[in-house]
N, C-alpha and C positions, 0 to 999 in steps of 0.2 A: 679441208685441213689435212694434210700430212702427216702422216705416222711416223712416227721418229723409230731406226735403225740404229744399230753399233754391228760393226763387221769384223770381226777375228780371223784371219788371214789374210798377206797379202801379198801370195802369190799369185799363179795363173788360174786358179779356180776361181779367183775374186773378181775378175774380169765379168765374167759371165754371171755370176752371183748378183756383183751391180746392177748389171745391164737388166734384169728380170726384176730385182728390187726396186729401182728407178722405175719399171713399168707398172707395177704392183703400188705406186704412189705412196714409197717409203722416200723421207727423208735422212740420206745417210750423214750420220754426224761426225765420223771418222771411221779409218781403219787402222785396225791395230796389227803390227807385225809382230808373229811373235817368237823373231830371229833377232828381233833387233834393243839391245839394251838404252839408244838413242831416239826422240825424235827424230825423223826426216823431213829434209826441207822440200822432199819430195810433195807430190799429189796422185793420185792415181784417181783417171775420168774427173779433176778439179775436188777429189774431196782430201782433205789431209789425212798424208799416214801419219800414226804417231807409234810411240815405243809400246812393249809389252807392259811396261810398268803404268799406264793407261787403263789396265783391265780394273784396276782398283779404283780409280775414278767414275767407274760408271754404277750407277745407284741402280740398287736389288732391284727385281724383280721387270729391270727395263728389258724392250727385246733387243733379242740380239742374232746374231747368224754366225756360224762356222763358216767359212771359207777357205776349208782345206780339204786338199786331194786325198792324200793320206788318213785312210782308214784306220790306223790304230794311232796317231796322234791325234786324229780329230773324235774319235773314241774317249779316251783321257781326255781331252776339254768337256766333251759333254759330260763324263760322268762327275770332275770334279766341280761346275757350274750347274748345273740342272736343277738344282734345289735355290741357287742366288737369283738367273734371269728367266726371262719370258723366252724360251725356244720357238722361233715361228717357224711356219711351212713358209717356201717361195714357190712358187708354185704358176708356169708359163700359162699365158691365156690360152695359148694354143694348142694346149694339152689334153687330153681326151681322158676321164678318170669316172669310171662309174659309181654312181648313186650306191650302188650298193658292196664296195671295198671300203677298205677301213685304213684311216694314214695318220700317224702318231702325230710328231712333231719334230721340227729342225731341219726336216729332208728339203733337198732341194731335187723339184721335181720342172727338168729342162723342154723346149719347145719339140710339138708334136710327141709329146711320151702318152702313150696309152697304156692304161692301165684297168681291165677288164673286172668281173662281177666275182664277189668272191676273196677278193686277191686281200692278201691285211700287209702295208708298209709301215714295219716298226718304227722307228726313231733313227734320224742323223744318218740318215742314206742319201746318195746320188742318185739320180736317176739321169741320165746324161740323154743327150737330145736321140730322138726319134726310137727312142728303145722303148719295147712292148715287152708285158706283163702281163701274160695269160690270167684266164681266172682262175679261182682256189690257188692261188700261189701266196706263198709266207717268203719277203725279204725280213731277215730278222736286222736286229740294228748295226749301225754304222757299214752298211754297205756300201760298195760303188758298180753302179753299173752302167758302163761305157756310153758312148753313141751306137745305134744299132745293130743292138744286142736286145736278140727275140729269145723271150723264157715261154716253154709249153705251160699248159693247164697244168695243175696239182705238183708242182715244183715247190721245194725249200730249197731258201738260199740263207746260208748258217752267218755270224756276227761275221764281222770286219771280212768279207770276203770279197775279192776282186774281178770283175766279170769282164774281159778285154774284149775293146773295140771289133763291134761286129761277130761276136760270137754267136754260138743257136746251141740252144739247150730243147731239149726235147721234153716231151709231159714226163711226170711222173716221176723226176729226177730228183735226188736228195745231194744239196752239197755241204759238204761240213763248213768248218768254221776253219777261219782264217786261210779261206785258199784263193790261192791265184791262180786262174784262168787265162794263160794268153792269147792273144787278138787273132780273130778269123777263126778260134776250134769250134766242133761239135759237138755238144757232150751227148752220149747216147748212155750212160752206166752212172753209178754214183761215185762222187770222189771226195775221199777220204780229209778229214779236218788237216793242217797246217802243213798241205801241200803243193808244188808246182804243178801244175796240166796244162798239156798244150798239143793240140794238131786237128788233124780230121781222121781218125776221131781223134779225142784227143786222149792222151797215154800221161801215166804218172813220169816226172821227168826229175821231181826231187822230193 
């Protein structure tokens, strides 16, 4: 039997969302936009989107999944829902995650992501395809980290922070909260909470 799904977003992270949930032998029962004050006569992959005013239709404590890209909007869903539904893991077959890390809830964790001994993934993160996670590493909540994007041993990765495609973090590195990392840097030092970095290495740029 089928585990029944609700999906909160529908943009382009919900693609992928689906497509792991549908394998994970969840029944999706809609998805809800939550740009849009209308039903749409849309579907996305044959399931019906419906409007944001949906989310009150769905009875407590059912699960449900985030489907957005956006780290501090998808932040604010979870904090203000967490206590009404069932936050699940999605979590790809193909994924490589030791016996001995520790993974909250709500994360979606994408195909080939390994994640080593040690490591704790708090709540409401991305883990996007082929991206490693050294051991003793702490993602704290609602993070996103790209497709492959390799973090060293004993690394902090602080709330809503952004890890861009294909980046390398080295061990031992601390990043604060709320920072963006653009795609291809290397970070060798630690970088500072609610800011821009980017390059090889990569340099504070806002």
């Amino acid at each position: 039997m089928k585990k029944q799904l609700f999906i909160i977003g529908a943009g382009s992270h919900a693609s992928v969302v689906v497509d792991i949930a549908k394998s994970l032998n969840y029944k999706i029962s809609f998805i809800i936009d939550i740009n849009s004050k209308v039903t749409l006569k849309e579907k996305k992959f044959g399931i019906p989107v419906k409007s944001k005013f949906y989310i009150n239709k769905i009875k407590k404590k059912s699960s449900i999944f985030l489907a957005i890209g956006n780290n501090h909007i998808r932040d604010k869903l979870y904090e203000k829902y967490k206590n009404n539904f069932n936050f699940v893991n999605l979590i790809a077959k193909s994924s490589k995650i030791s016996k001995y890390s520790k993974i909250g809830n709500a994360n979606y964790i994408g195909p080939n992501v390994i994640i080593n001994a040690g490591t704790i993934i708090s709540n409401n993160c991305i883990l996007n395809t082929s991206s490693v996670i050294e051991h003793d590493t702490i993602i704290e909540n609602s993070v996103h980290i790209c497709p492959s994007v390799t973090i060293g041993g004993n690394c902090k990765i602080g709330e809503r922070s952004f890890i861009g495609l294909g980046s390398n973090i080295i061990d031992k590195i601390r990043i604060g909260k709320n920072v963006d990392l653009g795609a291809g840097s290397l970070v060798n030092k630690q970088l500072k909470s609610n800011s821009l970095y980017y390059g090889i290495p990569a340099k504070l740029k806002r």
